[in-house]
C-alpha positions as CSV (number, residue, x, y, z in Angstrom):
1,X,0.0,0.0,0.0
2,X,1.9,3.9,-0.9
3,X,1.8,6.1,1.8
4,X,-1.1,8.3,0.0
5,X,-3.1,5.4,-0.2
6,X,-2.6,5.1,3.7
7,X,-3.6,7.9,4.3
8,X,-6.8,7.9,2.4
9,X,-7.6,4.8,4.6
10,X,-6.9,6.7,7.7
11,X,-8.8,9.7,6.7
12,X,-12.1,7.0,5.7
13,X,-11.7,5.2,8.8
14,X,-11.2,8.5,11.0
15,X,-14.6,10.3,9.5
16,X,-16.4,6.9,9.5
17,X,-15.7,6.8,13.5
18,X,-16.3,10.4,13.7
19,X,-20.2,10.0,12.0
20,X,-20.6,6.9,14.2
21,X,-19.9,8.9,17.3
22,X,-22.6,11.3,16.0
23,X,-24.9,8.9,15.5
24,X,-24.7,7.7,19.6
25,X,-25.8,11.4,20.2
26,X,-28.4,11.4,18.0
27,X,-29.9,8.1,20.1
28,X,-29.7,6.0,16.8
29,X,-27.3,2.8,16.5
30,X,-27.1,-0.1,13.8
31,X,-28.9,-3.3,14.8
32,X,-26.5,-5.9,16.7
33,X,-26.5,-9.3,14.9
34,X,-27.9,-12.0,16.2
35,X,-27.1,-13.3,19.5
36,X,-25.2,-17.1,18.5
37,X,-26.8,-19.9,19.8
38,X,-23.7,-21.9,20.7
39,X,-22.9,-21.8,24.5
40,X,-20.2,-20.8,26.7
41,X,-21.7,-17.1,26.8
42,X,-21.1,-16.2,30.2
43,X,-24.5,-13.8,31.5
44,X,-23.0,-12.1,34.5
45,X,-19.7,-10.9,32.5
46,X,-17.4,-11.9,35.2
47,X,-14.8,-14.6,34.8
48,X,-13.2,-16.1,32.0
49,X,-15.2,-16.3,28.8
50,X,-16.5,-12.7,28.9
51,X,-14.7,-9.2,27.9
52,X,-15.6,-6.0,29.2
53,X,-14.7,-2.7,27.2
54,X,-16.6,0.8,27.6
55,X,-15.7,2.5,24.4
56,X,-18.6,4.2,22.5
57,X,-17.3,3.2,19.4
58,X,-15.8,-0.5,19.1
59,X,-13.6,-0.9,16.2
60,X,-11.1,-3.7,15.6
61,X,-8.2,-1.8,17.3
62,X,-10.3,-2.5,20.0
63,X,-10.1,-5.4,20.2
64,X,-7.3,-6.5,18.8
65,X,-5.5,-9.2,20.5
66,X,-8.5,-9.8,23.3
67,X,-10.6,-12.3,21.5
68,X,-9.2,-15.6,22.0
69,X,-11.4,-17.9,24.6
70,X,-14.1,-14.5,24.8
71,X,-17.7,-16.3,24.8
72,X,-19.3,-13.1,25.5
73,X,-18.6,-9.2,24.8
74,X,-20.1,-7.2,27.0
75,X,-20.5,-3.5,26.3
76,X,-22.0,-0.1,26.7
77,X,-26.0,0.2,26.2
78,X,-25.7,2.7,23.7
79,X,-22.4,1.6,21.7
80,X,-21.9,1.2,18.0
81,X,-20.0,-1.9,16.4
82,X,-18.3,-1.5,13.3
83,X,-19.4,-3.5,10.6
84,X,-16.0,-5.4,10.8
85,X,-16.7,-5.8,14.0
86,X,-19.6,-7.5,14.5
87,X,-18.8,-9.5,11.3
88,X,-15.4,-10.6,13.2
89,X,-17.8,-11.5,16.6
90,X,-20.3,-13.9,14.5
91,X,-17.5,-15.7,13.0
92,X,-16.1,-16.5,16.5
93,X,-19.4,-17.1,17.9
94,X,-19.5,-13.9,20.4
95,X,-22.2,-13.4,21.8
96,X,-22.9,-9.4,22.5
97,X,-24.4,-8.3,25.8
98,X,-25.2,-4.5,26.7
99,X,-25.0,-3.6,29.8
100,X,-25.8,0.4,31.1
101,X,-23.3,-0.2,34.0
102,X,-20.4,-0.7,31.8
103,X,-19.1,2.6,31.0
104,X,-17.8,4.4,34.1
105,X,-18.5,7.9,35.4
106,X,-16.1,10.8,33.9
107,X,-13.2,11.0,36.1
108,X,-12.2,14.7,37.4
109,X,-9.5,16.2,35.0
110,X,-6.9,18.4,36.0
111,X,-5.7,20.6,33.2
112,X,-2.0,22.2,33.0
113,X,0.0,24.4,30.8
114,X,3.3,25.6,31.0
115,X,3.0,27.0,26.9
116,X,3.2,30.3,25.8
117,X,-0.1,31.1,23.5
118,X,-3.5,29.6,22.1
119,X,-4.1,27.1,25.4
120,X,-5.5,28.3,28.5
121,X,-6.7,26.1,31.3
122,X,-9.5,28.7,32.6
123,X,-11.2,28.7,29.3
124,X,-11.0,24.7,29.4
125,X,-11.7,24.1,33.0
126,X,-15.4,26.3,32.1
127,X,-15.5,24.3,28.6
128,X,-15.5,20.7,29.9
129,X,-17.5,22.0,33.3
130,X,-17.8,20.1,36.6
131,X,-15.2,18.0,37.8
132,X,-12.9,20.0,35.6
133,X,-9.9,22.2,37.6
134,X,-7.1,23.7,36.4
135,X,-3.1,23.4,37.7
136,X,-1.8,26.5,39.0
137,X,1.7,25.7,39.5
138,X,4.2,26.6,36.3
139,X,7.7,24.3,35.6
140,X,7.5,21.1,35.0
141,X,8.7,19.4,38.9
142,X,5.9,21.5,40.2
143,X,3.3,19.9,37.4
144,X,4.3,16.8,37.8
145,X,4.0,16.9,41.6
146,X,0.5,18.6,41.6
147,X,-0.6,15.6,39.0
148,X,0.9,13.0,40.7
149,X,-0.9,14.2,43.7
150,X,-4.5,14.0,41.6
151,X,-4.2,11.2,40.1
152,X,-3.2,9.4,43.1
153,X,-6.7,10.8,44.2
154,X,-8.3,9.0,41.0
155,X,-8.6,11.9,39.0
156,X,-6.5,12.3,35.3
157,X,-4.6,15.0,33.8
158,X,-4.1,17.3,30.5
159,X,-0.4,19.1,30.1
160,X,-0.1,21.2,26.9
161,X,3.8,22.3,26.7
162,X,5.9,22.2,23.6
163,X,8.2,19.7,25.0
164,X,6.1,16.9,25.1
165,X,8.2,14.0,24.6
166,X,10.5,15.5,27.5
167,X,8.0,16.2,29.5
168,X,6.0,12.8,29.1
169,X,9.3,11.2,30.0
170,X,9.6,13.5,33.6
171,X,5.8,12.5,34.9
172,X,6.2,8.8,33.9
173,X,9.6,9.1,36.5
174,X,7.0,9.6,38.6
175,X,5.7,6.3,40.3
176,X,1.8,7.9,40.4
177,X,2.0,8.7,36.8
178,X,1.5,7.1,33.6
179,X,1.7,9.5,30.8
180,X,1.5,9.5,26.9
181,X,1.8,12.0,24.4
182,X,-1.1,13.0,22.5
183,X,-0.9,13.1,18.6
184,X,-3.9,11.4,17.0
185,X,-7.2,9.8,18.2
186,X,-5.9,6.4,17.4
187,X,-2.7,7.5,20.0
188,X,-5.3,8.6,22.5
189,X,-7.0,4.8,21.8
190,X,-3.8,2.9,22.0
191,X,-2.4,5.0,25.0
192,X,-5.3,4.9,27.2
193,X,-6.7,1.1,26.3
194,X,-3.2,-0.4,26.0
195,X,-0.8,1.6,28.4
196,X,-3.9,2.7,30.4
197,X,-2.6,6.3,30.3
198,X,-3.9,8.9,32.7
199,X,-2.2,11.5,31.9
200,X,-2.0,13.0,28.4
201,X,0.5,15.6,26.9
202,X,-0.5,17.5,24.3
203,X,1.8,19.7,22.4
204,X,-0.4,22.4,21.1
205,X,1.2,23.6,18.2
206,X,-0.5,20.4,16.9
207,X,-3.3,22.4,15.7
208,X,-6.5,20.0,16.4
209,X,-8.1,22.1,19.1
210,X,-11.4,20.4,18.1
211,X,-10.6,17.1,18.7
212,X,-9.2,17.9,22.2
213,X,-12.1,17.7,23.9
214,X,-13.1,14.4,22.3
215,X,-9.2,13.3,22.9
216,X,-10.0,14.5,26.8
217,X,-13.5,12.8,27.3
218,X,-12.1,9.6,26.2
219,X,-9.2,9.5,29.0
220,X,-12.0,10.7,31.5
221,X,-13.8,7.7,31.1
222,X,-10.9,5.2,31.4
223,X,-11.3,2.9,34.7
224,X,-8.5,3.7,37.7
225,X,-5.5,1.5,37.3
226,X,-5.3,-0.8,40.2
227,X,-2.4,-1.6,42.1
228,X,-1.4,-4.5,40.4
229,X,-1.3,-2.5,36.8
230,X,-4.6,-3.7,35.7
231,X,-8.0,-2.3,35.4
232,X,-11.8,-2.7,36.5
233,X,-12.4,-3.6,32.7
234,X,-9.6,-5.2,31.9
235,X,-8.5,-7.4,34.7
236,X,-5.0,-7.5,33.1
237,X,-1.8,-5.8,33.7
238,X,0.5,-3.7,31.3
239,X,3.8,-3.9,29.9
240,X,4.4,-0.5,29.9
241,X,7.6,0.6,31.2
242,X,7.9,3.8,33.3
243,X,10.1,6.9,31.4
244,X,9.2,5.6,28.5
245,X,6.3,8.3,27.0
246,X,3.8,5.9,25.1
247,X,3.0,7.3,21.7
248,X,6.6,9.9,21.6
């Protein structure tokens, strides 16, 4: 495939996923296919057999890699599945389930900026509303330190600066922090499903102020980490290494 090519693909698949989220707004969802009538669904969605994800939109990098031994996929009430992937579920004989208690409650945001220009945390914090407050503290120890102390708290961050990759690195020194640098939606994806990010960097001279607030509503709705480097959802731990900014 040429690189132009590629990025036709991307740009399809980006405003097909954008129109899909549109579409959850608007109430209206394409029809699920039918339930398979093999066994080994597993009702209660706990235990082996049965997946949990809370994205609004399930696409194959959603999935990727968490199908094997899944007899049931359980997910939000309101979600939309791809046509790849619920063509992809019926030939493995997954069952879907939807369940309203799946996708968590927004976690507070803190929102930091230690860049010169367009970005200012005030005008976000009143943007994105309650459980939205904004970082004070300027230079990156102080940042870091005031996030750590957040997050630890349950709550997820947002750091525009122009040294992302540097300053990704700093907060992921930080044992309370797991950062990644923002460049894309499918960054955001892979950073907060795979790495379980909860901080993002954003460098914002990467002009997509409009997809911000989409790029910040998905990382508020990612479960906690728990202590042993798994999640609520996914009841597996990471290989993510620590310094190492996820998506730099």
């Amino acid at each position: 495939m040429s690189g132009m090519d590629r990025i036709d693909t991307e740009t399809i698949v980006r405003e097909v996923v954008r129109r899909l989220e549109s579409m959850i707004g608007s109430g209206t969802r394409p029809a699920d296919p039918p339930a398979p009538a093999s066994g080994g669904a597993n009702p209660s969605g706990e235990g082996p057999g049965a997946l949990r994800i809370h994205q609004r939109v399930v696409t194959l990098a959603c999935l990727d890699g968490r199908l094997d031994r899944v007899a049931t996929l359980h997910v939000p009430d309101r979600a939309i599945l791809t046509p790849a992937v619920r063509d992809a579920l019926a030939s493995r004989g997954i069952a879907v389930r939807r369940d309203t208690l799946v996708e968590p409650a927004a976690r507070p945001v803190l929102l930091a900026s230690d860049a010169k220009g367009p970005v200012c945390p005030r005008q976000w914090q009143r943007r994105l509303g309650e459980g939205a407050d904004r970082c004070d503290e300027r230079g990156a120890a102080a940042i870091v330190d005031r996030m750590g102390a957040w997050i630890a708290e349950g709550g997820v961050g947002v750091w525009w600066t122009v040294r992302p990759a540097r300053c990704a690195c700093d907060a992921n020194r930080d044992g309370r922090l797991r950062a990644a640098v923002a460049h894309d939606e499918e960054s955001v994806e892979d950073a907060v499903r795979d790495a379980e990010c909860d901080l993002l960097v954003i460098d914002p001279r990467v002009r997509r102020p409009q997809r911000w607030a989409a790029w910040i509503e998905r990382l508020r709705r990612q479960p906690p980490r728990r202590a042993d480097g798994g999640n609520s959802f996914t009841n597996s731990p990471t290989g993510t290494r620590p310094g190492v900014p996820h998506g730099a």
